[in-house]
PyMOL CGO cylinders between C-alpha atoms (Angstrom):
from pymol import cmd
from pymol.cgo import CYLINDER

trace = [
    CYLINDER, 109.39, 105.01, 114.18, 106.96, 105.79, 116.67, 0.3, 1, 1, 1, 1, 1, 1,
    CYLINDER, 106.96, 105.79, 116.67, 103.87, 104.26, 115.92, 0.3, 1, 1, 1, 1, 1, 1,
    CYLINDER, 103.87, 104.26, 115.92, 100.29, 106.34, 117.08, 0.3, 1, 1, 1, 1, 1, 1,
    CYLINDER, 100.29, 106.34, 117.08, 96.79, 105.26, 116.60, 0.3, 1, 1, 1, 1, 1, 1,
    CYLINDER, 96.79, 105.26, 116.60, 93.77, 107.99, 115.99, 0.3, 1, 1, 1, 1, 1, 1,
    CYLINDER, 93.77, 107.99, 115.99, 90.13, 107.28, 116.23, 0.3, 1, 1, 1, 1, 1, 1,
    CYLINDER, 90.13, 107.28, 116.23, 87.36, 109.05, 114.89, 0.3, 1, 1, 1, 1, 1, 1,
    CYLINDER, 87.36, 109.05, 114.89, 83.77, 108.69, 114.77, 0.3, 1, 1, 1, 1, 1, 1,
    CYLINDER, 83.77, 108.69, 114.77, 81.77, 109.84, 112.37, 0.3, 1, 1, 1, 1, 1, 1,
    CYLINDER, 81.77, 109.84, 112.37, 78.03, 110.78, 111.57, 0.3, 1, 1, 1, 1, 1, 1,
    CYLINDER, 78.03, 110.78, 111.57, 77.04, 109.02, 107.91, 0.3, 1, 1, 1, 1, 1, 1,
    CYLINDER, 77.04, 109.02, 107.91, 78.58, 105.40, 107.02, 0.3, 1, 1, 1, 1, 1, 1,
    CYLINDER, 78.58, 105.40, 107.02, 80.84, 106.38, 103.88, 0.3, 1, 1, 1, 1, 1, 1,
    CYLINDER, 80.84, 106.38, 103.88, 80.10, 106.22, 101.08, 0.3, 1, 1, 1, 1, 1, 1,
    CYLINDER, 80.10, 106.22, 101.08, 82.20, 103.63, 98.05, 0.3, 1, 1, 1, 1, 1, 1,
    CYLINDER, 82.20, 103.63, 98.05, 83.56, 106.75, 96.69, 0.3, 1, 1, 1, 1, 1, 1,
    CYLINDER, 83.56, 106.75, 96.69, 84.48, 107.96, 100.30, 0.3, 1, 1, 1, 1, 1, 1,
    CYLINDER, 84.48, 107.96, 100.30, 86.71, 104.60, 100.74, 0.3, 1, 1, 1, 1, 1, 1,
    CYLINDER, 86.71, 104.60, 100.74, 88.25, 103.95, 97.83, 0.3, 1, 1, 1, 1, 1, 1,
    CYLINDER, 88.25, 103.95, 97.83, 89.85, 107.34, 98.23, 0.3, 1, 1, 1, 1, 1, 1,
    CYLINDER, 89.85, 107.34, 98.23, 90.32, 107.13, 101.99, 0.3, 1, 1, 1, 1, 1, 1,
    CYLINDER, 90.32, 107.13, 101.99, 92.35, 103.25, 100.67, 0.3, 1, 1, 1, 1, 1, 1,
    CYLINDER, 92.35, 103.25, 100.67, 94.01, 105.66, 98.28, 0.3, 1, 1, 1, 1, 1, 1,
    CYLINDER, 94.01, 105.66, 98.28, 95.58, 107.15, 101.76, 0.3, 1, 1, 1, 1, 1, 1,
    CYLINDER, 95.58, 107.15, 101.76, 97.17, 104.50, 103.15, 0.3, 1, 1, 1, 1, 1, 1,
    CYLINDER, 97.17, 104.50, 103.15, 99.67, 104.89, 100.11, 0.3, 1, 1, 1, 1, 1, 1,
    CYLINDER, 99.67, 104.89, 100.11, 100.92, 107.77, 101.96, 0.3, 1, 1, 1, 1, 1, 1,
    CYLINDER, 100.92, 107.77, 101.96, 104.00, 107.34, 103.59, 0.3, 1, 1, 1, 1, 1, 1,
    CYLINDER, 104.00, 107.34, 103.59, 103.52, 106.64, 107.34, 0.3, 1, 1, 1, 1, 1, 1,
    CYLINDER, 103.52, 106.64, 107.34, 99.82, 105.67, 107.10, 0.3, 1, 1, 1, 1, 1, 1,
    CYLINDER, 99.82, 105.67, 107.10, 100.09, 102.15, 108.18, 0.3, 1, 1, 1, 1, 1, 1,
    CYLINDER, 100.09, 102.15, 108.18, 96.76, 100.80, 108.80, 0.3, 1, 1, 1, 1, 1, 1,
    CYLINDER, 96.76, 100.80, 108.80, 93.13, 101.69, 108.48, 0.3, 1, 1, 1, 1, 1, 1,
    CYLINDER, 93.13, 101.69, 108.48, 90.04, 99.79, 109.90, 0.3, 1, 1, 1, 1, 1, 1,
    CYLINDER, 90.04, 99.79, 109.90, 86.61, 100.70, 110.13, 0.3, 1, 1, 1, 1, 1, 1,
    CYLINDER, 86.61, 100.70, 110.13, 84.19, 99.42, 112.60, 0.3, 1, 1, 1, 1, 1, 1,
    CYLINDER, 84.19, 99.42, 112.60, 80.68, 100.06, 111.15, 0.3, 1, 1, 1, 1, 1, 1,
    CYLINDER, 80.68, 100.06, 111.15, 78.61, 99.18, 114.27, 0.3, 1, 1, 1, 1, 1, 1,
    CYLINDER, 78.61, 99.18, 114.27, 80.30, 101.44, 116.25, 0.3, 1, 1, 1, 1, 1, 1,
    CYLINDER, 80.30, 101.44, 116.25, 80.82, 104.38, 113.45, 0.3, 1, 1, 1, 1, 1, 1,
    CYLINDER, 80.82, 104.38, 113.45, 84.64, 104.49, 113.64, 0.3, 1, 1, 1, 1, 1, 1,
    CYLINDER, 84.64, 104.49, 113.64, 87.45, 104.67, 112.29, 0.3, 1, 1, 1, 1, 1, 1,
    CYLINDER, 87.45, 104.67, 112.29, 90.97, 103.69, 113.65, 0.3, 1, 1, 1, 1, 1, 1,
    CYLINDER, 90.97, 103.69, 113.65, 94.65, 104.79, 111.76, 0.3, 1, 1, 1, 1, 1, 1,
    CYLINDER, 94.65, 104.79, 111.76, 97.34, 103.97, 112.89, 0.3, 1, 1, 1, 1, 1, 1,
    CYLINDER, 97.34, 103.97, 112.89, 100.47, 105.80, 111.34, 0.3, 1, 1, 1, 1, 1, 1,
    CYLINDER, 100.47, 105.80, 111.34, 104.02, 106.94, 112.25, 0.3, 1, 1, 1, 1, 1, 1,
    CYLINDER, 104.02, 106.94, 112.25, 104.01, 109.82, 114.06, 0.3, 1, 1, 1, 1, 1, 1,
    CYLINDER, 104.01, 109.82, 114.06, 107.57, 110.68, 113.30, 0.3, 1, 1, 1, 1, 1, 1,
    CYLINDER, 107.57, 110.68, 113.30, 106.32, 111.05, 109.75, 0.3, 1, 1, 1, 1, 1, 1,
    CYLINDER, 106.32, 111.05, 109.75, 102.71, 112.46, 110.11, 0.3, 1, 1, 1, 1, 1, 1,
    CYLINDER, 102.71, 112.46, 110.11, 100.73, 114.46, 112.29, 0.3, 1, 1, 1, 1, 1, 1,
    CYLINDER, 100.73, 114.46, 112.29, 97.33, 114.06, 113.65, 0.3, 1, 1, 1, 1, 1, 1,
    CYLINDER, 97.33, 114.06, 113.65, 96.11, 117.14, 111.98, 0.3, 1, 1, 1, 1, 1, 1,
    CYLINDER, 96.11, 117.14, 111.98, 97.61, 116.20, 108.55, 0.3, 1, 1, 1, 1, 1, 1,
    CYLINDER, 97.61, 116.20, 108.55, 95.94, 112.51, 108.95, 0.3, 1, 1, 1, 1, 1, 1,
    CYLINDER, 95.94, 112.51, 108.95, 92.69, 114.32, 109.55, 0.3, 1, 1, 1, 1, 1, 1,
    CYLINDER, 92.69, 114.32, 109.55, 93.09, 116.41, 106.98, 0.3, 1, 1, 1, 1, 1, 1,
    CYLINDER, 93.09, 116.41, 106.98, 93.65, 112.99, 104.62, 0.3, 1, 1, 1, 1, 1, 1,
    CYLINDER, 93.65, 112.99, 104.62, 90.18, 111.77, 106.05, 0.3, 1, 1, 1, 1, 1, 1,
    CYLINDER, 90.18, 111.77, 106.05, 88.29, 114.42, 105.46, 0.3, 1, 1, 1, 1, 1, 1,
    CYLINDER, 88.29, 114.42, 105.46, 90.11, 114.96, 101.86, 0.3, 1, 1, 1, 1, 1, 1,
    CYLINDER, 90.11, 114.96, 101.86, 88.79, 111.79, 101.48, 0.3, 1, 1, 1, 1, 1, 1,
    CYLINDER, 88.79, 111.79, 101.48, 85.14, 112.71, 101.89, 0.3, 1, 1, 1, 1, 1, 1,
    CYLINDER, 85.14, 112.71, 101.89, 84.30, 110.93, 105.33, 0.3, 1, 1, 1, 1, 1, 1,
    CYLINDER, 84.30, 110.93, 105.33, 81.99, 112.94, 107.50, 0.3, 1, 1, 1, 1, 1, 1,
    CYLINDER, 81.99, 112.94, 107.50, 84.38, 113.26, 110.93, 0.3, 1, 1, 1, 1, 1, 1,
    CYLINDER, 84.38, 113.26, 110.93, 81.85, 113.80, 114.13, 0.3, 1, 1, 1, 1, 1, 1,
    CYLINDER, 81.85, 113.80, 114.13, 84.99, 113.80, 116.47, 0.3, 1, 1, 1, 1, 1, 1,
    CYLINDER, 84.99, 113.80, 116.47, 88.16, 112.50, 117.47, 0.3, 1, 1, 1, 1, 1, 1,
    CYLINDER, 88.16, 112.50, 117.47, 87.81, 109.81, 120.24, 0.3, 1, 1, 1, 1, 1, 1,
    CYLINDER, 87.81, 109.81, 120.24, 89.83, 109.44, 122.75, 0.3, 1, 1, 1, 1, 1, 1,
    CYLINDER, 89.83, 109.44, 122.75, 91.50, 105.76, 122.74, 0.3, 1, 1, 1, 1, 1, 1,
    CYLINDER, 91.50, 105.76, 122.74, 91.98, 105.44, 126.94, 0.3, 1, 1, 1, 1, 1, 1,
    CYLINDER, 91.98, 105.44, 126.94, 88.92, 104.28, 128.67, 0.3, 1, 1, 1, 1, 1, 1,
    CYLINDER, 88.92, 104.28, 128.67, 87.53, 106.21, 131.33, 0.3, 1, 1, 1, 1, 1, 1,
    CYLINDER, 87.53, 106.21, 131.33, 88.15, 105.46, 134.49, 0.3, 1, 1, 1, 1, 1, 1,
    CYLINDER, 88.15, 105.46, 134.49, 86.53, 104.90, 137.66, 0.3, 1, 1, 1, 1, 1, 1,
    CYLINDER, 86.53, 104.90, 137.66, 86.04, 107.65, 140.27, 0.3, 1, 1, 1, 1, 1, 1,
    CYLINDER, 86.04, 107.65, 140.27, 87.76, 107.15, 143.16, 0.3, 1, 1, 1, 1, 1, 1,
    CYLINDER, 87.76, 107.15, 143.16, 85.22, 106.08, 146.23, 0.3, 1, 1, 1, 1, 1, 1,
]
cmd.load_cgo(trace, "trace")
């Protein structure tokens, strides 16, 4: 198993009907955890990338009805050199 996280922001919070179907996801095989952070407008998945791919778990979220903005990247940007 190799196990990738994805993060995405998006523009609208979701709505109930949004999440219940996007919970709905996580029953497919090699989603293994969703979390939203509302203050922040995210969403993190982690899933098995031996099973998935990051194209077919965006296309779950946005089956689901969530309104994707982007896909962040989950390094911080660093420094420039002085």
């Amino acid at each position: 198993m190799t196990t990738v996280d994805i993060l995405f922001s998006y523009n609208t919070p979701p709505t109930e009907l949004a999440v219940s179907a996007l919970a709905g996801a996580k029953e497919v095989y090699g989603i293994r955890s969703l979390s939203f952070d509302h203050p922040a407008c995210t969403l993190r998945i982690e899933y098995d990338a031996t099973r998935l791919t990051a194209a077919a778990v965006t296309k779950l979220v946005l089956q689901a009805g969530i309104d994707i903005a982007a896909e962040l990247s989950l390094i911080p940007p660093q420094p420039a050199p002085e």
